[in-house]
BALOBA-1460 file (C-alpha; in Angstrom, 3 decimals):
// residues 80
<rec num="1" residu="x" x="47.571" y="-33.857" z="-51.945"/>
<rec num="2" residu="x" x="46.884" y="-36.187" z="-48.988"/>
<rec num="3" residu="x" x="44.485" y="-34.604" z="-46.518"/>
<rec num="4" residu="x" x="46.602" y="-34.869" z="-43.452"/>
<rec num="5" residu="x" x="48.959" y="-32.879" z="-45.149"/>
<rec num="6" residu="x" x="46.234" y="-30.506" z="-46.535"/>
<rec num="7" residu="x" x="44.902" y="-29.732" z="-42.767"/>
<rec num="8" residu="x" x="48.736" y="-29.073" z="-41.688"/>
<rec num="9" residu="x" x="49.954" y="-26.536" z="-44.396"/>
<rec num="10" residu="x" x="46.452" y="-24.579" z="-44.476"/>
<rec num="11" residu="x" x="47.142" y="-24.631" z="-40.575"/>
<rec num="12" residu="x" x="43.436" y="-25.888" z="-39.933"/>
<rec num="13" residu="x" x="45.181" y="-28.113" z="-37.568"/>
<rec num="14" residu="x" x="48.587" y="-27.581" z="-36.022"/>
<rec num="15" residu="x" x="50.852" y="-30.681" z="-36.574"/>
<rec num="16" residu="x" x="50.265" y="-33.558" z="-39.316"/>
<rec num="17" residu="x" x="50.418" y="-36.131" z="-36.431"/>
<rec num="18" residu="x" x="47.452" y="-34.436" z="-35.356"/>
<rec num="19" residu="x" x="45.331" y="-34.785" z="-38.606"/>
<rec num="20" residu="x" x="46.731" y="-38.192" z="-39.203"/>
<rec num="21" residu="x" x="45.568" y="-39.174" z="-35.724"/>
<rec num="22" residu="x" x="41.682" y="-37.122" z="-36.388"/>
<rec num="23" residu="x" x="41.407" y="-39.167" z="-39.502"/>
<rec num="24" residu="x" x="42.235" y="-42.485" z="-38.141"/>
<rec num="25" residu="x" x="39.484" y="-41.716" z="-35.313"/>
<rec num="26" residu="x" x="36.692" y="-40.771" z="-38.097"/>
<rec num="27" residu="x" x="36.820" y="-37.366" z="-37.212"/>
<rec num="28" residu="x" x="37.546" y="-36.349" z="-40.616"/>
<rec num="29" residu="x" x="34.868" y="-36.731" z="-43.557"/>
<rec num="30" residu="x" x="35.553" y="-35.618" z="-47.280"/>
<rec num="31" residu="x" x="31.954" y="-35.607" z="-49.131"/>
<rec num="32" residu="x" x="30.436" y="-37.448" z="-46.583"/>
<rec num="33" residu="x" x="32.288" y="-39.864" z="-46.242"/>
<rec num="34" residu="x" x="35.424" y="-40.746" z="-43.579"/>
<rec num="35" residu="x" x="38.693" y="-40.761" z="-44.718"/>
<rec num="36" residu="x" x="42.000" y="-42.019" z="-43.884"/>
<rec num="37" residu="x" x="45.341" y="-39.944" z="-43.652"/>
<rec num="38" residu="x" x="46.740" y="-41.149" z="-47.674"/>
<rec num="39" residu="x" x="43.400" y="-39.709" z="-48.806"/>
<rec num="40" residu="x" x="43.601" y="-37.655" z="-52.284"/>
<rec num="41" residu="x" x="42.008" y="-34.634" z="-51.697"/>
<rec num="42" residu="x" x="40.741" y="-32.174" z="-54.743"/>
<rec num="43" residu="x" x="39.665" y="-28.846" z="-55.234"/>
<rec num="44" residu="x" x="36.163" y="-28.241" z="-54.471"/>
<rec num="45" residu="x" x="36.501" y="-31.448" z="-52.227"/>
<rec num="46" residu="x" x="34.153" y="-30.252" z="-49.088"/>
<rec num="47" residu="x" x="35.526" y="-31.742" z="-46.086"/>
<rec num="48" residu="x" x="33.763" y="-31.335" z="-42.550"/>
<rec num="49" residu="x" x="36.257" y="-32.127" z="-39.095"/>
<rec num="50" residu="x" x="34.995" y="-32.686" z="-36.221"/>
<rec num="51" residu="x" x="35.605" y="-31.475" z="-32.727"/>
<rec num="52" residu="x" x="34.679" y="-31.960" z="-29.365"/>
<rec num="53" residu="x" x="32.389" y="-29.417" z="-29.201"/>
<rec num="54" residu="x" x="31.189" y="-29.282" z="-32.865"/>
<rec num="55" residu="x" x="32.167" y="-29.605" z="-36.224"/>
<rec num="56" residu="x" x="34.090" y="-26.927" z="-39.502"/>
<rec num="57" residu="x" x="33.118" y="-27.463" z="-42.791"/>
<rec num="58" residu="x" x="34.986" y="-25.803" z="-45.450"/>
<rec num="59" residu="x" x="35.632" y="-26.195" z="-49.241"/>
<rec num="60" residu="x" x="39.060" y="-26.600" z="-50.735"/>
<rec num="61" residu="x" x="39.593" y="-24.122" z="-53.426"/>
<rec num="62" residu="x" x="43.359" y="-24.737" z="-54.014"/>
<rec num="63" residu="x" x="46.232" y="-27.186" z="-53.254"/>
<rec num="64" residu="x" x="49.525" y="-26.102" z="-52.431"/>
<rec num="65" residu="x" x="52.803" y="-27.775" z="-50.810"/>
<rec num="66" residu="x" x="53.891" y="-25.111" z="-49.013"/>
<rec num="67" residu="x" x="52.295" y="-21.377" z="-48.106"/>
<rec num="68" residu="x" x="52.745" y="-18.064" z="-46.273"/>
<rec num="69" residu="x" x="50.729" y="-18.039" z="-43.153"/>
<rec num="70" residu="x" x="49.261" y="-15.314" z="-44.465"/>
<rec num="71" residu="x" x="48.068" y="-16.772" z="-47.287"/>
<rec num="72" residu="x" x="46.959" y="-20.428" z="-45.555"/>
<rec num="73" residu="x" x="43.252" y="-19.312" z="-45.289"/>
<rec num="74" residu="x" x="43.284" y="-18.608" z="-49.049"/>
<rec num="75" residu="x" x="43.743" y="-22.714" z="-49.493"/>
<rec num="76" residu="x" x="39.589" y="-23.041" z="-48.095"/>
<rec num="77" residu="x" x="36.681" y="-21.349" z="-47.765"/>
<rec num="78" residu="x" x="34.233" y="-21.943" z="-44.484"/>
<rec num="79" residu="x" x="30.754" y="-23.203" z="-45.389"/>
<rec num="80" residu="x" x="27.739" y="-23.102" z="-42.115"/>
């Protein structure tokens, strides 16, 4: 699943304009290393975004197309 599309169904970030736009600015880094929008993200994939006033790491356990918004924070899990 492409990462902008990861960050809009697990509603880390609202709209996939959004993450498209963080990624193309380097604000989003998958292992380390920044990634573009078409990225292929994985499971177990850590991926850290970046903010204005700091930074959310988290750890993709599963990939889904389309989920609950209940069940949206089941997709990562937040690392410190």
């Amino acid at each position: 699943m492409r990462i902008d599309k990861f960050l809009k169904v697990s509603r880390i970030l609202k709209r996939r304009t959004l993450a498209a736009d963080a990624c193309k600015a380097s604000k989003v880094n998958v292992n380390g290393k920044d990634v573009k929008p078409a990225y292929a993200l994985k499971s177990g994939d850590i991926v850290e975004l970046k903010f204005a006033n700091g930074s959310l790491r988290f750890r993709v356990l599963a990939l889904k197309e389309t989920v609950k918004k209940d069940e949206a924070s089941s997709l990562y899990e937040i690392l410190e």
